[in-house]
ROKEFI-948414 format. One record per residue (C-alpha): residue number from 1; x, y, z. Coordinates in pm, whole numbers. Layout:
<recs>
+-----+--------+--------+--------+
! num !     xx !     yy !     zz !
+-----+--------+--------+--------+
! NUM !      X !      Y !      Z !
...
+-----+--------+--------+--------+
</recs>
This chain:
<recs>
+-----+--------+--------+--------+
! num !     xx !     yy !     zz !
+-----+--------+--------+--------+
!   1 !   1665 !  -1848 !    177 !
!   2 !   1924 !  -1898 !    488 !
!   3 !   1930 !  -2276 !    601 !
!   4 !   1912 !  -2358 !    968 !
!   5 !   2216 !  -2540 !   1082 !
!   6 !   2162 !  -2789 !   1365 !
!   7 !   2513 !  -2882 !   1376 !
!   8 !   2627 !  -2634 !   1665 !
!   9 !   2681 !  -2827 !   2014 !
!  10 !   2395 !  -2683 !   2168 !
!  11 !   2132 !  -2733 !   1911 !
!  12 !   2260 !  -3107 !   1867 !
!  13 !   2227 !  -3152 !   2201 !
!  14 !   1895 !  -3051 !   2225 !
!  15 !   1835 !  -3279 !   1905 !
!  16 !   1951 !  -3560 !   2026 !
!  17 !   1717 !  -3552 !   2324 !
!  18 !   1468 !  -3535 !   2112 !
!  19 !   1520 !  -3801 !   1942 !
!  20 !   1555 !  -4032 !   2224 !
!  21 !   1171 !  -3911 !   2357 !
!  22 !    994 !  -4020 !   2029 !
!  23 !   1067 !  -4065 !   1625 !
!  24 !    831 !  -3759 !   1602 !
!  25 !    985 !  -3531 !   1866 !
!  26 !   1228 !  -3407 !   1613 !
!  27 !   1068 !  -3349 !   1270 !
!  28 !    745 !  -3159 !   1508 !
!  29 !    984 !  -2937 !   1712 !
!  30 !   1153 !  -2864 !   1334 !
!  31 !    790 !  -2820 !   1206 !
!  32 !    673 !  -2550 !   1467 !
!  33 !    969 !  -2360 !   1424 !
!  34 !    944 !  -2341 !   1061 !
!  35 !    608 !  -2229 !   1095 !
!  36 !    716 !  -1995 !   1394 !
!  37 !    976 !  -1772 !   1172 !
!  38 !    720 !  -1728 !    917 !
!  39 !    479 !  -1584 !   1123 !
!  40 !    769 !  -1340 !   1271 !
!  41 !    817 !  -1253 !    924 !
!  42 !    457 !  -1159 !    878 !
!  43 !    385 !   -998 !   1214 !
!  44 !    724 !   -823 !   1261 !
!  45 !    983 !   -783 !    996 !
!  46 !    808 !   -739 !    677 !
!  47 !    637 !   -370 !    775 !
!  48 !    960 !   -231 !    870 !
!  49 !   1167 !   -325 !    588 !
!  50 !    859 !   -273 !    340 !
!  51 !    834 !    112 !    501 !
!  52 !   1221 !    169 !    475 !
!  53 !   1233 !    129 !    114 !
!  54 !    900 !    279 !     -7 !
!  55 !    682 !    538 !     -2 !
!  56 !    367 !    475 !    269 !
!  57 !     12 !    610 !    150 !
!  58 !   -174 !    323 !    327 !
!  59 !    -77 !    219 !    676 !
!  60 !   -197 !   -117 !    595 !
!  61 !   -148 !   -182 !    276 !
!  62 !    143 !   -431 !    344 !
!  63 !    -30 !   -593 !    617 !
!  64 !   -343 !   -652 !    419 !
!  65 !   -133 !   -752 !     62 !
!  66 !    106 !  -1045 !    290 !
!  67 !     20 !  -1366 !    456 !
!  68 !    195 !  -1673 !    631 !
!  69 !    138 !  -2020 !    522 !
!  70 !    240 !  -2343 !    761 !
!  71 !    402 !  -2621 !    657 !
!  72 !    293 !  -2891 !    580 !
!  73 !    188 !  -3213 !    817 !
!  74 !    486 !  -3419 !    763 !
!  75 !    761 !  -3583 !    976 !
!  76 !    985 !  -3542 !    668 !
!  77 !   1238 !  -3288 !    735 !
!  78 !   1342 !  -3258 !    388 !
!  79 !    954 !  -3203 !    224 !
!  80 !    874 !  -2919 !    521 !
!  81 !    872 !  -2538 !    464 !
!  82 !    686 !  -2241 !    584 !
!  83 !    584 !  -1929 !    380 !
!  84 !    540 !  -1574 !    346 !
!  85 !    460 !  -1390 !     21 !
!  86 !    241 !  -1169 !   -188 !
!  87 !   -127 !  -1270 !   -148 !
!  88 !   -198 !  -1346 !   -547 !
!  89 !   -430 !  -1136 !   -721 !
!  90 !   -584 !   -938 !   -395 !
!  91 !   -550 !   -664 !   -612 !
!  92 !   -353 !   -467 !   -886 !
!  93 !   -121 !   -265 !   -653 !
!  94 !    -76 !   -608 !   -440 !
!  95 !     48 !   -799 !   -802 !
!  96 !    305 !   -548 !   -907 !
!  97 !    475 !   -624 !   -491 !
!  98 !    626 !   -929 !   -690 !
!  99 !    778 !   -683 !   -973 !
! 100 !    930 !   -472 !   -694 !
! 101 !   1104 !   -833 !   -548 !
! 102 !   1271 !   -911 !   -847 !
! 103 !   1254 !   -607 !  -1098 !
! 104 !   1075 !   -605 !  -1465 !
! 105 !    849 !   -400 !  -1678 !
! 106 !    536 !   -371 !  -1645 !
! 107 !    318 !   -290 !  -1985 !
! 108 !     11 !    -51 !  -2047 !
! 109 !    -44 !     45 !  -1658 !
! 110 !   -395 !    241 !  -1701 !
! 111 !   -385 !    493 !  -1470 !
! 112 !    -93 !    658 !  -1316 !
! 113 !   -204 !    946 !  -1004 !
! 114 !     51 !   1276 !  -1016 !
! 115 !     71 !   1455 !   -773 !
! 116 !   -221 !   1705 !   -883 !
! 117 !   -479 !   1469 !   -775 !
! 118 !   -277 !   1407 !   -430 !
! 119 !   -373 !   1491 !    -82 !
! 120 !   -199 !   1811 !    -43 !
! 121 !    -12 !   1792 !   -383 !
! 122 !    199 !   1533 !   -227 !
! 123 !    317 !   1230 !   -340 !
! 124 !    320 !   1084 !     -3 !
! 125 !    -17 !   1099 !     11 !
! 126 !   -324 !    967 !   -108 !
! 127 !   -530 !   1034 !   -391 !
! 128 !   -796 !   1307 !   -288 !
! 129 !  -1121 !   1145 !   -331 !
! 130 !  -1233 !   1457 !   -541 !
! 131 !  -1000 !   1347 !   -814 !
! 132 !  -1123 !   1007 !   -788 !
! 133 !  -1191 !    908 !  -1197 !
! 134 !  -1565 !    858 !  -1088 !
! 135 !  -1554 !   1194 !   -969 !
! 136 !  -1378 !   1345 !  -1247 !
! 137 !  -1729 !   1467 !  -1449 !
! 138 !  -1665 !   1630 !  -1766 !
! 139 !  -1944 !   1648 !  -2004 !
! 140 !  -1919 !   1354 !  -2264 !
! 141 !  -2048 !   1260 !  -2598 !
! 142 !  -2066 !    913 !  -2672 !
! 143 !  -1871 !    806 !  -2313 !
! 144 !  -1579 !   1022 !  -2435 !
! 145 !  -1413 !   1316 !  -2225 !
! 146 !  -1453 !   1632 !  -2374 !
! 147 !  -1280 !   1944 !  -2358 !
! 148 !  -1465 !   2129 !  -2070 !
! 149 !  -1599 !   1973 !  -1769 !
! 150 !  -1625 !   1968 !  -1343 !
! 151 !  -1463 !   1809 !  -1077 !
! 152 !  -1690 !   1955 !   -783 !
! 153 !  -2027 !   2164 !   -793 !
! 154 !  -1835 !   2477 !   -733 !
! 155 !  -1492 !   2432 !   -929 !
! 156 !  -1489 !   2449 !  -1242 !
! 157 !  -1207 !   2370 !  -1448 !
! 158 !  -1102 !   2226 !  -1788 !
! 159 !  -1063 !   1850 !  -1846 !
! 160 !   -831 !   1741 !  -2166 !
! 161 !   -727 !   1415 !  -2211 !
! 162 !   -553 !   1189 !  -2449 !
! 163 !   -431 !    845 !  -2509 !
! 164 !   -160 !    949 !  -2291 !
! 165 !   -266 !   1164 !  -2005 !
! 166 !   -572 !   1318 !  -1854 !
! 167 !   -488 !   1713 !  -1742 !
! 168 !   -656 !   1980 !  -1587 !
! 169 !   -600 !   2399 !  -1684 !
! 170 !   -761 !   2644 !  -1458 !
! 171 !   -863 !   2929 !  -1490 !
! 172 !   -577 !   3171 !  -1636 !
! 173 !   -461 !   2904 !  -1853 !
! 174 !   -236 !   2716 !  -1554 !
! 175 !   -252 !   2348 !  -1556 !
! 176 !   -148 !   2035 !  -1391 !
! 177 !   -118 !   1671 !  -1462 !
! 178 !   -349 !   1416 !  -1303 !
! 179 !   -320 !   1118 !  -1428 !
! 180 !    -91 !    915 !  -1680 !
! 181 !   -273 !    665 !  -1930 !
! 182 !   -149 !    336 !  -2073 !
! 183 !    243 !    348 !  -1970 !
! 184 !    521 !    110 !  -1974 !
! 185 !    700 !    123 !  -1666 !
! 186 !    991 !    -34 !  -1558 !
! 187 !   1056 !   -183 !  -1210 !
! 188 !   1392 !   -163 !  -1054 !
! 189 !   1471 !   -462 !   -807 !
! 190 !   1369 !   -309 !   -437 !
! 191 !   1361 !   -673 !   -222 !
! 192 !   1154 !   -616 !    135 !
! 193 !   1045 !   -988 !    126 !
! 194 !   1412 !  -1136 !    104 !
! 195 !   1558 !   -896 !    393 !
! 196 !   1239 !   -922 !    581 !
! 197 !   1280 !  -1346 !    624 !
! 198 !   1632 !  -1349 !    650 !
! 199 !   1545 !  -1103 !    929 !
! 200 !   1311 !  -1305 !   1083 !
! 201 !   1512 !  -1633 !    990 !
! 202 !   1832 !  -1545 !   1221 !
! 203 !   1606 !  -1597 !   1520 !
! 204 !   1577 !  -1943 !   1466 !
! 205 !   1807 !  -2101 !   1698 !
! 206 !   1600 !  -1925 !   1994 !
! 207 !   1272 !  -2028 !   1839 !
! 208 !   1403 !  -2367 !   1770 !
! 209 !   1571 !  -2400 !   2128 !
! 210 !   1227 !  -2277 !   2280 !
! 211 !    994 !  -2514 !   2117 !
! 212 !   1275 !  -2826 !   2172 !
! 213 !   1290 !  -2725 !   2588 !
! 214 !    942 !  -2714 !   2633 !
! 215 !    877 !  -3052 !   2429 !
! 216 !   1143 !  -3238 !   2626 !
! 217 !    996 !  -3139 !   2947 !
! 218 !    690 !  -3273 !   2879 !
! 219 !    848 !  -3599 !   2815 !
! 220 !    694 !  -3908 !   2649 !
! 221 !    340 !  -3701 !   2659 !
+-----+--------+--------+--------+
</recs>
């Protein structure tokens, strides 16, 4: 994470004034701008960088998977920090955003959508709610899939699956892959959250100036 460096003449002017108002001038100004840059992160940077590097099926999906946390109340400089990350366990897609940060494998993923059960065939797109698993109704025995079954009341296709895959074959033998079972996958490194902060992060000495001005014109109040 870039450090903040107070040591330029006009920031350690502004410090210094601060520090003559009240003992708790400085560490608060600090404080709010911590907190400040975080939330500039969350609000502004993250999307952007997040949409340049992956594919987009859910508009909100990053906004709704990220979240901001404040520092904590403290006039130590050294103990405060603000926060923007991954909200833990908000769901499956939302836990693998960490994988994508630093790279890995992930084991066994259960279901993997091709692009035959895509919007359009597309794999920017979402999964068609047809070809939702729920809605995937093949006659069963015992819970199992078997070999011949429906995905709406008029189309009728033919549903295989295995420990690997689940496929459909129309009619005239053509078929198409819907789904991959039970795959090991692994995750190259793609940071958004790193480039996002340090984003965010070089407007500090404008946030920082900002918050400093406005508490040294309000004085000893």
């Amino acid at each position: 994470m870039p450090e903040f460096n107070i040591n330029n003449n006009d920031i350690v002017k502004l410090t210094n004034k601060l520090e003559q108002l009240h003992r708790s001038a400085m560490p608060v100004t600090v404080r709010k701008s911590l907190n400040e840059v975080a939330f500039v992160t969350k609000k502004e940077t993250i999307k952007p960088v997040f949409e340049s590097k992956f594919t987009i099926r859910q508009k909100r999906f990053i906004t709704s998977h990220t979240a901001a946390n404040r520092s904590k109340n403290t006039f130590s400089l050294k103990e405060m920090y603000s926060e923007v990350g991954v909200i833990k366990d908000k769901s499956k897609a939302g836990n693998r955003l960490e994988l994508q940060e630093f790279g890995g494998s992930l084991a066994n993923r259960e279901k993997i959508p091709q692009k035959g059960v895509r919007v359009a065939k597309s794999e920017r797109r979402k999964v068609s709610k047809k070809f939702y698993l729920k809605n995937i109704k093949a006659r069963s025995k015992g819970g199992k899939f078997s070999k011949k079954g429906i995905i709406s009341k008029n189309k009728r296709i033919t549903i295989l699956k295995t420990k690997k895959a689940i496929m459909a074959i129309h009619k005239g033998g053509r078929w198409e892959m819907l789904y991959l079972l039970d795959q090991n996958i692994d995750i190259k490194q793609a940071q958004f959250l790193a480039p996002a902060s340090e984003k965010a992060f070089k407007q500090m000495p404008e946030i920082f100036t900002n918050f400093a001005k406005k508490r040294i014109k309000r004085g000893f109040r």
